[in-house]
N, CA, C and O atoms as a GROMACS GRO file, in nm:
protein
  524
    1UNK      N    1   1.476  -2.375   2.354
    1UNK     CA    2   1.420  -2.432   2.232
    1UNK      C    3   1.511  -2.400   2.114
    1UNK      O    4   1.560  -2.288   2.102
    2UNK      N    5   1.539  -2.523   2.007
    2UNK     CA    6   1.622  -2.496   1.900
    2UNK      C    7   1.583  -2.393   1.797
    2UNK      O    8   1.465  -2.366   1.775
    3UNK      N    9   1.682  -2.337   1.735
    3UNK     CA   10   1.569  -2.234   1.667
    3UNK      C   11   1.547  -2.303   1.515
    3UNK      O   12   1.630  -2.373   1.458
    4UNK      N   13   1.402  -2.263   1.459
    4UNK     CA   14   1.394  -2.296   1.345
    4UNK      C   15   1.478  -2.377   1.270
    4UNK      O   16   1.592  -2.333   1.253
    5UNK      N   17   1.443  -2.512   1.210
    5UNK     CA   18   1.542  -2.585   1.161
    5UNK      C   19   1.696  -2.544   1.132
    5UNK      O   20   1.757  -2.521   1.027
    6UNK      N   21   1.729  -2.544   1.260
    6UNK     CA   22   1.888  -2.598   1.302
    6UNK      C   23   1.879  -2.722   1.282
    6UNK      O   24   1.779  -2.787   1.251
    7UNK      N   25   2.010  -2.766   1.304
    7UNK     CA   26   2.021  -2.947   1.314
    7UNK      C   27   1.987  -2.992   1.428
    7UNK      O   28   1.933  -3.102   1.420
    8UNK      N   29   1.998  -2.942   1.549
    8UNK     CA   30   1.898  -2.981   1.682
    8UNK      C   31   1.752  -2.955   1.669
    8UNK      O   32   1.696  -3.021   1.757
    9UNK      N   33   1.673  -2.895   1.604
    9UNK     CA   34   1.559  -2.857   1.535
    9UNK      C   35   1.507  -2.988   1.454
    9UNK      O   36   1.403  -3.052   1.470
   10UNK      N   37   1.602  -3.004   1.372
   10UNK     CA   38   1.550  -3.101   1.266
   10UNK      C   39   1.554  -3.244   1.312
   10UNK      O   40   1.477  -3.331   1.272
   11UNK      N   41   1.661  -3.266   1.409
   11UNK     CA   42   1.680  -3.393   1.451
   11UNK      C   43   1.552  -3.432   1.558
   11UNK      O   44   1.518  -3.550   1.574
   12UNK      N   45   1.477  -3.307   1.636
   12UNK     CA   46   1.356  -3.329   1.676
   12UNK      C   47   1.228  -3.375   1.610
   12UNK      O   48   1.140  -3.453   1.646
   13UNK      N   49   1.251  -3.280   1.471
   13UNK     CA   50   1.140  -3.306   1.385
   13UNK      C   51   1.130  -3.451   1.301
   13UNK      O   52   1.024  -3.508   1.278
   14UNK      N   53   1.238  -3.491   1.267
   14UNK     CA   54   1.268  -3.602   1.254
   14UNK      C   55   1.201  -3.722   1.355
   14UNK      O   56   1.129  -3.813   1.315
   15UNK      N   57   1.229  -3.706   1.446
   15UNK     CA   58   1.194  -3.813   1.586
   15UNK      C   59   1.042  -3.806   1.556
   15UNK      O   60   0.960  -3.893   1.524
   16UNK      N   61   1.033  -3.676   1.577
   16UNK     CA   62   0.830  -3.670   1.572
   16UNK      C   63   0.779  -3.711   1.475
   16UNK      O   64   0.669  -3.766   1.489
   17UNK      N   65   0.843  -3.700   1.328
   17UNK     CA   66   0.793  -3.782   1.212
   17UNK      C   67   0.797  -3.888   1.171
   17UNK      O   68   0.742  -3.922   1.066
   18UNK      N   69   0.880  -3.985   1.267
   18UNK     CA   70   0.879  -4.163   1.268
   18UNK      C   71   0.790  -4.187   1.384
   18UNK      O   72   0.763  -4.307   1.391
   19UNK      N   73   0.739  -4.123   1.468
   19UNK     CA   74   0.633  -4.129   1.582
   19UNK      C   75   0.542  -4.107   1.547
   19UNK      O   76   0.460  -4.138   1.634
   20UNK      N   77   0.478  -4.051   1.429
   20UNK     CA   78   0.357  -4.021   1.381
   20UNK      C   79   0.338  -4.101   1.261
   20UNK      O   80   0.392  -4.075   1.154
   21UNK      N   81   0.246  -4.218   1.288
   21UNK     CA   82   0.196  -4.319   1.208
   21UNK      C   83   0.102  -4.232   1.063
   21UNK      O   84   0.131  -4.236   0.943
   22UNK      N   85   0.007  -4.173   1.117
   22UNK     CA   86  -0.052  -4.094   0.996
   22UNK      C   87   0.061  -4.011   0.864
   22UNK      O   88   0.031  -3.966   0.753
   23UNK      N   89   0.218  -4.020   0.951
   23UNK     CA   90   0.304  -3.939   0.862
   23UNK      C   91   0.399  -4.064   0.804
   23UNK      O   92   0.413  -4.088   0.684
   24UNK      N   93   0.467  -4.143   0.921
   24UNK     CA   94   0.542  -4.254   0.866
   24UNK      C   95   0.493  -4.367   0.835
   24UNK      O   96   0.560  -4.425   0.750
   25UNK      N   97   0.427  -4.407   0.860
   25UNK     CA   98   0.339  -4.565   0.821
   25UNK      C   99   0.287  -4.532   0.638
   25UNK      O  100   0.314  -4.595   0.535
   26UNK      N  101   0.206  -4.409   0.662
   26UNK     CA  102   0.109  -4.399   0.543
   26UNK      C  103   0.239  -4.352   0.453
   26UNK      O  104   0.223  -4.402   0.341
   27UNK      N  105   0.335  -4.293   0.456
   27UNK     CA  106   0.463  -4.273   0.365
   27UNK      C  107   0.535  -4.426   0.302
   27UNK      O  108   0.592  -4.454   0.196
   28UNK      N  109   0.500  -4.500   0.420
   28UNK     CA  110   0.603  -4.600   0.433
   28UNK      C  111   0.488  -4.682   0.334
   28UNK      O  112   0.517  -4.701   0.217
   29UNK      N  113   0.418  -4.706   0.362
   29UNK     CA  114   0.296  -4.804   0.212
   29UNK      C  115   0.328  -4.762   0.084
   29UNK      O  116   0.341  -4.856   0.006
   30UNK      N  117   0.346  -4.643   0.030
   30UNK     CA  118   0.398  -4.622  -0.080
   30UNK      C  119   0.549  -4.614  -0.119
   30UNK      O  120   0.584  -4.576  -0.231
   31UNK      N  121   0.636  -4.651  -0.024
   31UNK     CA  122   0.754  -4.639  -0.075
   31UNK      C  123   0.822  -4.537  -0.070
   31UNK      O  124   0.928  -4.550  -0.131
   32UNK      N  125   0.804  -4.410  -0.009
   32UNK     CA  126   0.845  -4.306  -0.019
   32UNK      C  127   0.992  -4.277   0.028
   32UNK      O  128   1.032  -4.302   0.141
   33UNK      N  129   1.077  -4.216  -0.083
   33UNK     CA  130   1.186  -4.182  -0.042
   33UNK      C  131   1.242  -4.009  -0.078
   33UNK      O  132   1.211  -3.964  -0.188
   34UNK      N  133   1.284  -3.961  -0.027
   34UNK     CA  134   1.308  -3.816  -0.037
   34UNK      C  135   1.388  -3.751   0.043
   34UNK      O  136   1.393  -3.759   0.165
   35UNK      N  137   1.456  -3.676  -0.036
   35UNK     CA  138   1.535  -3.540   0.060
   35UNK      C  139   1.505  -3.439   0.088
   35UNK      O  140   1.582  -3.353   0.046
   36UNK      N  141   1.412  -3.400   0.151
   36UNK     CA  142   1.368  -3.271   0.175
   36UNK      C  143   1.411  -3.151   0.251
   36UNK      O  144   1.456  -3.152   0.366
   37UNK      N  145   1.393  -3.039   0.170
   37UNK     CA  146   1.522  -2.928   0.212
   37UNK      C  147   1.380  -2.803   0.294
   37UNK      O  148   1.268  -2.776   0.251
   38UNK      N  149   1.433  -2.768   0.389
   38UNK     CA  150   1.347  -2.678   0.468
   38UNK      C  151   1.420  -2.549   0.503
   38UNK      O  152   1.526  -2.525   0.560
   39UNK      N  153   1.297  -2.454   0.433
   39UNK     CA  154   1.417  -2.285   0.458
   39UNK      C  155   1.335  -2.174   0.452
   39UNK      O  156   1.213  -2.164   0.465
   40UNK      N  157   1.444  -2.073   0.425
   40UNK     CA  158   1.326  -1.902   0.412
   40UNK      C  159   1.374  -1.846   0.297
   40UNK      O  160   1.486  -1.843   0.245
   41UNK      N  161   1.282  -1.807   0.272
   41UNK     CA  162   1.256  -1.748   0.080
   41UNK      C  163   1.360  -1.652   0.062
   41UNK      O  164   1.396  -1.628  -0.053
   42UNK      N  165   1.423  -1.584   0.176
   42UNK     CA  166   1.514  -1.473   0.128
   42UNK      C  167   1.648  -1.548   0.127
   42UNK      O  168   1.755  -1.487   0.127
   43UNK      N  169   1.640  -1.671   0.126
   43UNK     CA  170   1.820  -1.730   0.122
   43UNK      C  171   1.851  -1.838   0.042
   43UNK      O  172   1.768  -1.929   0.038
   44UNK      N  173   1.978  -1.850  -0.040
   44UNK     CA  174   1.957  -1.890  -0.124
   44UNK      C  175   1.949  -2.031  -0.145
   44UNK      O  176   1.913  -2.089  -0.247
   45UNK      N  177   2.007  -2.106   0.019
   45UNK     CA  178   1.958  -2.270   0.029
   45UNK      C  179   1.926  -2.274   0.116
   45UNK      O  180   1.957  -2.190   0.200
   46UNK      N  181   1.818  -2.416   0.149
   46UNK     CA  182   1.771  -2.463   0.261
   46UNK      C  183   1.847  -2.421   0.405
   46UNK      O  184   1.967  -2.399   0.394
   47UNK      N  185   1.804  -2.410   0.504
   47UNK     CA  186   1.846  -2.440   0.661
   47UNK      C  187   1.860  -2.583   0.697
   47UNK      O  188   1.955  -2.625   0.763
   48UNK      N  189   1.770  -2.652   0.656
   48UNK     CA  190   1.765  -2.791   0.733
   48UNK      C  191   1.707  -2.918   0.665
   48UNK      O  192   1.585  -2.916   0.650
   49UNK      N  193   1.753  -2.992   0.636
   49UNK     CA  194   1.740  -3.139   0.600
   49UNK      C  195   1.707  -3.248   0.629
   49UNK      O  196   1.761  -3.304   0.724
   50UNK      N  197   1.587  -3.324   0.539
   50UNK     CA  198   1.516  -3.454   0.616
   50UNK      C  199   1.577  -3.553   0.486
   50UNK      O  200   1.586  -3.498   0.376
   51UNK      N  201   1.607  -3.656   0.496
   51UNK     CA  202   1.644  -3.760   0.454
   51UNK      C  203   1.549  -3.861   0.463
   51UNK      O  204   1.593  -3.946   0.541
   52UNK      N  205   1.384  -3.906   0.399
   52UNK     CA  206   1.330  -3.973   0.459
   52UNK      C  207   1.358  -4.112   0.345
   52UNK      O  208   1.376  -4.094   0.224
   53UNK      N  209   1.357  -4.259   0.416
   53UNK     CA  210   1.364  -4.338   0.294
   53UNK      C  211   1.222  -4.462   0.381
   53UNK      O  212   1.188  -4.470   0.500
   54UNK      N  213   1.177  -4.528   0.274
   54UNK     CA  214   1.041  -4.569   0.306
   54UNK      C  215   0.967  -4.531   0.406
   54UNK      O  216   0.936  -4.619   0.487
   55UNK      N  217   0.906  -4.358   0.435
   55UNK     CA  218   0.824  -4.304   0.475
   55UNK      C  219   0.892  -4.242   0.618
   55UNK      O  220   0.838  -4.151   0.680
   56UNK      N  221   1.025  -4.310   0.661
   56UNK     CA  222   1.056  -4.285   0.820
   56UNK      C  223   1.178  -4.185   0.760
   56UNK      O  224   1.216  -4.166   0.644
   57UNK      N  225   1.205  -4.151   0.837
   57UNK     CA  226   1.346  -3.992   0.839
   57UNK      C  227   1.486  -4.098   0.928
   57UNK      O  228   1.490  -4.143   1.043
   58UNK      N  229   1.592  -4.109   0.804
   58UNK     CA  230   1.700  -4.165   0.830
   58UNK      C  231   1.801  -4.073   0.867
   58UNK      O  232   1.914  -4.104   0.905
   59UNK      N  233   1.753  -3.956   0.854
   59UNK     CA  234   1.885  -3.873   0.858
   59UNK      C  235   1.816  -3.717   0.887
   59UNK      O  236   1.709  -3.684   0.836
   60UNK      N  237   1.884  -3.640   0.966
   60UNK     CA  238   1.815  -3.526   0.977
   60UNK      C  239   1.906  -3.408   1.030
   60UNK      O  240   1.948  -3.422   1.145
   61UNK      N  241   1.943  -3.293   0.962
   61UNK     CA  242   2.038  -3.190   1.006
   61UNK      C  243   2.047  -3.092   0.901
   61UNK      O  244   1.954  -3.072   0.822
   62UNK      N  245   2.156  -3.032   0.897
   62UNK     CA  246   2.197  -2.909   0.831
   62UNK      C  247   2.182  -2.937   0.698
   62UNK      O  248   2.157  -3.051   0.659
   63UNK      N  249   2.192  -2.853   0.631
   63UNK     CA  250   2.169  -2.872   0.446
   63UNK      C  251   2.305  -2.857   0.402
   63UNK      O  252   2.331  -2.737   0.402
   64UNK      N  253   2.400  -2.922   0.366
   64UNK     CA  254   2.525  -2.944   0.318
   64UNK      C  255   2.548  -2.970   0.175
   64UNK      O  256   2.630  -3.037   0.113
   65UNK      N  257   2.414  -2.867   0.130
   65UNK     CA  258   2.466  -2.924  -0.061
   65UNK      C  259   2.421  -3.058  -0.070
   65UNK      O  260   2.484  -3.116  -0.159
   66UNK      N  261   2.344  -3.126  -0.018
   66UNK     CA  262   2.235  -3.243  -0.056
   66UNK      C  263   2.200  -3.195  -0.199
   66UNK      O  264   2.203  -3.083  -0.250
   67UNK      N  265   2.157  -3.344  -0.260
   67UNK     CA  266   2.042  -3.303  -0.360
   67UNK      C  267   1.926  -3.317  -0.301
   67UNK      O  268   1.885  -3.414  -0.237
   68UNK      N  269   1.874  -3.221  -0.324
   68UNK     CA  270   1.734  -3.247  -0.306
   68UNK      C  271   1.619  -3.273  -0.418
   68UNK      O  272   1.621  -3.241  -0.537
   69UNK      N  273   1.499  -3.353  -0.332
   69UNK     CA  274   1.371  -3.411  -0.394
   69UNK      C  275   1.320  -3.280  -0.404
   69UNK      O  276   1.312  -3.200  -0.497
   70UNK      N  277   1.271  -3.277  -0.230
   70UNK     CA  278   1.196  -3.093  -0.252
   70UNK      C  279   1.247  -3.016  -0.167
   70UNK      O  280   1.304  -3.057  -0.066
   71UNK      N  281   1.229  -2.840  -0.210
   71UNK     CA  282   1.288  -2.759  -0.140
   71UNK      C  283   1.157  -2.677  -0.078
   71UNK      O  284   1.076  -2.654  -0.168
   72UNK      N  285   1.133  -2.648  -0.002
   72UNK     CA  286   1.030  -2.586   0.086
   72UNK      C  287   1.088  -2.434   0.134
   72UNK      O  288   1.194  -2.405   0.189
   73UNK      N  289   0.958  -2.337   0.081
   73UNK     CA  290   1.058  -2.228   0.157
   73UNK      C  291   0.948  -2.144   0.179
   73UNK      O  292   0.841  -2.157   0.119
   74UNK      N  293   0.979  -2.033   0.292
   74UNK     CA  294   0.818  -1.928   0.337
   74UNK      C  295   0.939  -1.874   0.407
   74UNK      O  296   1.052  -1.915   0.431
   75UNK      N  297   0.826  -1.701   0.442
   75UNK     CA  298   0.937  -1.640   0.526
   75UNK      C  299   0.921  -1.692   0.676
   75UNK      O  300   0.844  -1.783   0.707
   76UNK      N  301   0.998  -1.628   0.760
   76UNK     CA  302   0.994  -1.707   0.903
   76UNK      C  303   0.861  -1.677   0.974
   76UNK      O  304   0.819  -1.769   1.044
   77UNK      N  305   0.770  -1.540   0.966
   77UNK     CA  306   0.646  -1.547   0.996
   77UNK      C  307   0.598  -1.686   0.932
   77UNK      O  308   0.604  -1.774   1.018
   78UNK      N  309   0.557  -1.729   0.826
   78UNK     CA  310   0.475  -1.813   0.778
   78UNK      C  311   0.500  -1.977   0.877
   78UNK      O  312   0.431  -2.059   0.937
   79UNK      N  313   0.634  -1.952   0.843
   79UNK     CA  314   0.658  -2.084   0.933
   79UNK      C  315   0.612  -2.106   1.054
   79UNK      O  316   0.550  -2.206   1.090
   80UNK      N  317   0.644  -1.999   1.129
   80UNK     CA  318   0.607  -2.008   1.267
   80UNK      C  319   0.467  -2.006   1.272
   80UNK      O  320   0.424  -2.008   1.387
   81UNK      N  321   0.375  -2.001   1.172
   81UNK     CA  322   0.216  -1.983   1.213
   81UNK      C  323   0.178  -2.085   1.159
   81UNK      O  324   0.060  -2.119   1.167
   82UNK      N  325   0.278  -2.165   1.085
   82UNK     CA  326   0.223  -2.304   1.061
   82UNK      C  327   0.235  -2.407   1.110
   82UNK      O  328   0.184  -2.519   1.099
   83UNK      N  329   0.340  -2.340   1.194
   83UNK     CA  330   0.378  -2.427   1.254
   83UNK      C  331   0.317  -2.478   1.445
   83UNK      O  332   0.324  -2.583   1.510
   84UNK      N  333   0.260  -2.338   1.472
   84UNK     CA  334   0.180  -2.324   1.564
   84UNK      C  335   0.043  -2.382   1.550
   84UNK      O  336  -0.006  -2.473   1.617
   85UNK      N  337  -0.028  -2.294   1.421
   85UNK     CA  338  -0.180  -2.345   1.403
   85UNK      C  339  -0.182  -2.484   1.294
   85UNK      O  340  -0.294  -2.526   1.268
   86UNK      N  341  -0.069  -2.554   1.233
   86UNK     CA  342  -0.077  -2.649   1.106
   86UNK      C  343  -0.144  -2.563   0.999
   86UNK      O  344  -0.159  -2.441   1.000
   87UNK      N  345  -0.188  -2.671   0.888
   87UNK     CA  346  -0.238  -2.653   0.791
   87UNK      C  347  -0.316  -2.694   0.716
   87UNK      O  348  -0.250  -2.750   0.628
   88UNK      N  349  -0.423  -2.701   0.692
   88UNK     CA  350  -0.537  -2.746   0.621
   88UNK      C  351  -0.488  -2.774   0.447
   88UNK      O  352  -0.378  -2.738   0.406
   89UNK      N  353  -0.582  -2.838   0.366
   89UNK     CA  354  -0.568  -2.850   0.261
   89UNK      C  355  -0.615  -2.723   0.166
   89UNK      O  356  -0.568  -2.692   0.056
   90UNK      N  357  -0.701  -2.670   0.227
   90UNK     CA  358  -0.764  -2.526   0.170
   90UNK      C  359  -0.652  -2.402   0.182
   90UNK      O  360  -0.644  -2.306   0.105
   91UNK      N  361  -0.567  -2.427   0.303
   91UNK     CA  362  -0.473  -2.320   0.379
   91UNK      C  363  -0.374  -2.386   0.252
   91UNK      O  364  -0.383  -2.349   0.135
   92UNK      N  365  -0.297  -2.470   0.291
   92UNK     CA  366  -0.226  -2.506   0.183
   92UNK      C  367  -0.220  -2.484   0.049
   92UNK      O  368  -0.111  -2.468  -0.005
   93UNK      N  369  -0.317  -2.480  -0.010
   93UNK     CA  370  -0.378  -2.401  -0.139
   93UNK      C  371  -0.333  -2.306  -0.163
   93UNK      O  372  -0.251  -2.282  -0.252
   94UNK      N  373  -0.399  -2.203  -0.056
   94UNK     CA  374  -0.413  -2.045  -0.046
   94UNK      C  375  -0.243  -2.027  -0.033
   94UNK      O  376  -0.175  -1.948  -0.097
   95UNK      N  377  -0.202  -2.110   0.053
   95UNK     CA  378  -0.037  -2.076   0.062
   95UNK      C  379   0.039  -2.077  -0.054
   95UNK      O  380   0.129  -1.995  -0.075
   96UNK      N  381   0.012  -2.156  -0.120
   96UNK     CA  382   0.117  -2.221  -0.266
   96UNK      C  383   0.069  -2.086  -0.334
   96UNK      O  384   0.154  -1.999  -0.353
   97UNK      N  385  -0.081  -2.059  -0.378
   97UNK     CA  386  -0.133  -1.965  -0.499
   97UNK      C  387  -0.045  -1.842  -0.466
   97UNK      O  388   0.028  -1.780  -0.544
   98UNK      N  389  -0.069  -1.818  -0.329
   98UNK     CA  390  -0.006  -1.652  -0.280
   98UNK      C  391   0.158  -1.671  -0.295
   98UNK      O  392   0.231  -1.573  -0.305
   99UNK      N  393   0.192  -1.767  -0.295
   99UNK     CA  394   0.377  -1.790  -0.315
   99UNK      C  395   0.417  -1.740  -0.100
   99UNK      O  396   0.508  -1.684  -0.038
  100UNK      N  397   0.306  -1.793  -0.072
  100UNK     CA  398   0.404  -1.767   0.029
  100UNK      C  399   0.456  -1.907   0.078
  100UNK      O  400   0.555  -1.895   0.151
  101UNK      N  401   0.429  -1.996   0.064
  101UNK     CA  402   0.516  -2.167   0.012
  101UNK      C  403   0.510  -2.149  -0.097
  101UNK      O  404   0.424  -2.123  -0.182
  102UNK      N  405   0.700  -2.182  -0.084
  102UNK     CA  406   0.735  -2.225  -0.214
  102UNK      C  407   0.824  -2.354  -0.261
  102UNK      O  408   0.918  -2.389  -0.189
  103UNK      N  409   0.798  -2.414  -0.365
  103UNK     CA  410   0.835  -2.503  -0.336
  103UNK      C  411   0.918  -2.517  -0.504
  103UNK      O  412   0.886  -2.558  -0.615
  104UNK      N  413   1.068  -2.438  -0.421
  104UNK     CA  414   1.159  -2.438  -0.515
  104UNK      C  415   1.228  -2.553  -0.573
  104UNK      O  416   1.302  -2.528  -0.668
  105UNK      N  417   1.216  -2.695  -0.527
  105UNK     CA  418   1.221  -2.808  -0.608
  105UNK      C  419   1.114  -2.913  -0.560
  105UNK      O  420   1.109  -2.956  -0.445
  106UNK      N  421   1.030  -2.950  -0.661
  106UNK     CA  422   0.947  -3.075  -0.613
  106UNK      C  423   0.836  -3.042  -0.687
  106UNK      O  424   0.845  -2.920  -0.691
  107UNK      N  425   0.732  -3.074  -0.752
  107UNK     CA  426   0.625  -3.080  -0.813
  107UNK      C  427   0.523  -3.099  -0.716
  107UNK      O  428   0.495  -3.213  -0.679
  108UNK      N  429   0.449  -2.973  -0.659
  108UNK     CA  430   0.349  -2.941  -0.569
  108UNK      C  431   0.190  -3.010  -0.656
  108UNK      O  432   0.102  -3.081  -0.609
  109UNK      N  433   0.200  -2.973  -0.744
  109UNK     CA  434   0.060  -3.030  -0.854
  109UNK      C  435   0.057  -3.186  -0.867
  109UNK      O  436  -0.049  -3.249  -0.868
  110UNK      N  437   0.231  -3.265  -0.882
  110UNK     CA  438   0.146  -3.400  -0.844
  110UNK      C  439   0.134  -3.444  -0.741
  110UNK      O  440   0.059  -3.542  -0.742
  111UNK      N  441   0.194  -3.406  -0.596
  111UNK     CA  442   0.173  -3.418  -0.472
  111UNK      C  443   0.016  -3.395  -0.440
  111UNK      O  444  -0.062  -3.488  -0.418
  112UNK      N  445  -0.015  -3.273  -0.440
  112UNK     CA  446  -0.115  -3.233  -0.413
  112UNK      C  447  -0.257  -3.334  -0.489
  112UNK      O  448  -0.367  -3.331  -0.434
  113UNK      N  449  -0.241  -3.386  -0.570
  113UNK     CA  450  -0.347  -3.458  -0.629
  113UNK      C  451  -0.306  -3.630  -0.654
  113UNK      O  452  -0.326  -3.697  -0.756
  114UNK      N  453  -0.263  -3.657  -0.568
  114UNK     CA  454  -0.206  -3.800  -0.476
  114UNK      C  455  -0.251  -3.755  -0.333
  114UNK      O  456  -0.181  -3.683  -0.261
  115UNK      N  457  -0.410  -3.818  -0.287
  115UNK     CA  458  -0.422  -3.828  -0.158
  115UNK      C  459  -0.284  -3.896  -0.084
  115UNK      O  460  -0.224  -3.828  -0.001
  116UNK      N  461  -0.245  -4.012  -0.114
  116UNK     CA  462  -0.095  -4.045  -0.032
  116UNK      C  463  -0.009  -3.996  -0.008
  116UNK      O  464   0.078  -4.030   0.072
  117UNK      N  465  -0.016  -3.894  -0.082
  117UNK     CA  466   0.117  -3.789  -0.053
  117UNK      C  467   0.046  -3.682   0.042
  117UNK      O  468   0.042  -3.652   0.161
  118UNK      N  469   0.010  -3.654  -0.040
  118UNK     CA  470  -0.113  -3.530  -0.005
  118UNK      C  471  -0.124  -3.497   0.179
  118UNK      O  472  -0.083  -3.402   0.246
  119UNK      N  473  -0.224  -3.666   0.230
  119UNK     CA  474  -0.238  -3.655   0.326
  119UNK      C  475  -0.110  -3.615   0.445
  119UNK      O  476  -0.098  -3.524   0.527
  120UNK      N  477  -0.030  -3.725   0.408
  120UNK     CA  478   0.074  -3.668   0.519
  120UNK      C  479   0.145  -3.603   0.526
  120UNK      O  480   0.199  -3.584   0.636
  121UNK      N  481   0.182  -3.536   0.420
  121UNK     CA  482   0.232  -3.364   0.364
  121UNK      C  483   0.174  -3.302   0.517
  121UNK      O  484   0.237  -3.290   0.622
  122UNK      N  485   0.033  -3.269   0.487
  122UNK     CA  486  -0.029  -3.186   0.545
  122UNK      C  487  -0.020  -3.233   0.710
  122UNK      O  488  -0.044  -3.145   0.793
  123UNK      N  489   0.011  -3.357   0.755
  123UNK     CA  490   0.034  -3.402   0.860
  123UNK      C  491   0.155  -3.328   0.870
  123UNK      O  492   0.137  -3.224   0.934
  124UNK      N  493   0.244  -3.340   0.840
  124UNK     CA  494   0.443  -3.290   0.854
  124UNK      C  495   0.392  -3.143   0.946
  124UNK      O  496   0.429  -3.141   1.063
  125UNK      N  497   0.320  -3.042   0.902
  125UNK     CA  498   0.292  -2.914   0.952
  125UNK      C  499   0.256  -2.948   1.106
  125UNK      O  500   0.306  -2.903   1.209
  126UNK      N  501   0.160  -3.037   1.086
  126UNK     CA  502   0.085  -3.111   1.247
  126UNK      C  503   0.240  -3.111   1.338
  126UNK      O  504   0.278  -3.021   1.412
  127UNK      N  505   0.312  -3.240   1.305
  127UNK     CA  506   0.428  -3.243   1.350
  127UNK      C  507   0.538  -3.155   1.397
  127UNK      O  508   0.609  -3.147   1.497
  128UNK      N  509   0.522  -3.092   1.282
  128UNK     CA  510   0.625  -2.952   1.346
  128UNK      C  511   0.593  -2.851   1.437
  128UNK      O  512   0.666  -2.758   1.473
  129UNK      N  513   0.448  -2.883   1.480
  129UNK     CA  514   0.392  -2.831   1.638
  129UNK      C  515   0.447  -2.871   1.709
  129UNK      O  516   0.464  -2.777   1.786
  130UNK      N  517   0.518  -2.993   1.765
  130UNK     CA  518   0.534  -3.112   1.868
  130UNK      C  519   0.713  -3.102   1.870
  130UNK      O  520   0.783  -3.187   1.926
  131UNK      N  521   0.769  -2.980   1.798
  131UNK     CA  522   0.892  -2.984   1.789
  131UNK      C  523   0.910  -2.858   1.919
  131UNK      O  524   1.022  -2.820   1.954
   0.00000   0.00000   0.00000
């Protein structure tokens, strides 16, 4: 198994997130385009990179100094338990308030209060079970 978003990691997660209609379809109705950077709080850039453009993931690997939309970061416990059990909208909450997600670029407050975003946010965690 790849470890934690590597680029063999991400290029899985990627696959699983154009396979999951609740994540790419409902992205893809609003237009969604983004670079999203995935990592751990003690370093100072992302591990791994999603490139998504109208809701599906065009591109997926290492973080090479992209700009990024958003930067996502928890330590590697957090990940791995979110990645095991997902995440609720209440869990999600509790995660952001405690800083153990962080979300060193991207505006979590208007995401979070956009069901469209919102919902399949919280799907992406689902997904990264299936990696």
């Amino acid at each position: 198994m790849a470890d934690l978003f590597s680029p063999e990691w991400m290029q899985a997660f990627g696959e699983q997130w154009n396979a999951e209609p609740e994540l790419s379809d409902a992205l893809a109705k609003i237009h969604f385009n983004s670079v999203i950077g995935y990592g751990f709080e003690d370093e100072p850039n992302p591990v791994g990179v999603l490139t998504v453009q109208a809701g599906r993931v065009t591109a997926a690997g290492a973080y090479t100094g992209q700009s990024l939309n958003w930067d996502l970061r928890a330590d590697r416990k957090n990940w791995e338990q979110w990645k095991t059990k997902g995440l609720n909208m209440m869990g999600l909450g509790m995660a952001y308030m405690s800083r153990k997600l962080q979300f060193r670029v991207g505006d979590y407050t208007s995401m979070i209060k956009d069901p469209r975003m919102a919902g399949p946010f919280i799907k992406s965690f689902t997904v990264m079970s299936r990696v």
